[in-house]
N, C-alpha and C positions, 0 to 999 in steps of 0.2 A: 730707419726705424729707431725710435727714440723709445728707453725701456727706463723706466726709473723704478728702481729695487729701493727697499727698506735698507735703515741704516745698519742690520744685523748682518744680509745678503749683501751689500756692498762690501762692507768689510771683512767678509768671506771670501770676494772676489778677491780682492788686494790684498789680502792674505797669501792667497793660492800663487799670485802672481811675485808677490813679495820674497815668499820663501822657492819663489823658481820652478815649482812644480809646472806656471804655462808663463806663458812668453809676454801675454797682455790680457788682460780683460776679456775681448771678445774672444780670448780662444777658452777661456773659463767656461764663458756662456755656450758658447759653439758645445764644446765637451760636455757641458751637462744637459743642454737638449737634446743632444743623440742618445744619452744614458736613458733618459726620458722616453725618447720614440725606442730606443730598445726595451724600457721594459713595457711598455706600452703592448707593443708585438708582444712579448712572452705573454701578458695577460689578456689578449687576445687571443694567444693561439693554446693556451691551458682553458680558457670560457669554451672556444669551439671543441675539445677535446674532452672538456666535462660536457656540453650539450650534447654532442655524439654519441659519448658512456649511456646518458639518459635515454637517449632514441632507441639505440641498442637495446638495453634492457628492459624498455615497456613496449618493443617488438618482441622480447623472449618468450611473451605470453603473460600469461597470471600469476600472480604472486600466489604458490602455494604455503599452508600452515605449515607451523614448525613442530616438531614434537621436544617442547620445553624439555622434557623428564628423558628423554634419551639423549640429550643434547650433553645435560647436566652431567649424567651418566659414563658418558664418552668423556670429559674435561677430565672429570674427578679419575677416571682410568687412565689416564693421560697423566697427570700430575702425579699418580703412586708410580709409574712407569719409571717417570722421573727420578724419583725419589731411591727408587731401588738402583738404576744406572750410576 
């Protein structure tokens, strides 16, 4: 397989290779396709784990109201709580 990279990513390659960090080139390439298909999977498996959260929670039922004014109420009790600790 023949890959022709930009002259910015080439010399990224030969960079990497240069200062020793890989052995040649293709183990450059090699290394950052796996970093690739590894994050590939984690965003993969965070999408299924957010689609699941969603199934989850529009199986929990109905979205009941909130009561803004008791909400507020409990924060602001909250915060002088603090305040006095």
């Amino acid at each position: 397989m023949d890959v022709q990279l930009s002259a910015d990513l080439e010399q990224w390659v030969q960079e990497k290779v240069r200062r020793g960090f890989y052995r040649s080139a293709d183990e450059v390439i090699r290394a950052a396709l796996q970093a690739l298909e590894e994050r590939d999977q984690d965003l993969d498996a965070q999408a299924t784990a957010f689609k699941e959260n969603i199934h989850k929670r529009l199986e929990s039922g109905p979205a009941t109201p909130m009561d803004f004014p008791a909400v507020k109420k409990r924060i602001r009790e909250e915060v002088e709580a603090r305040k006095i600790a």
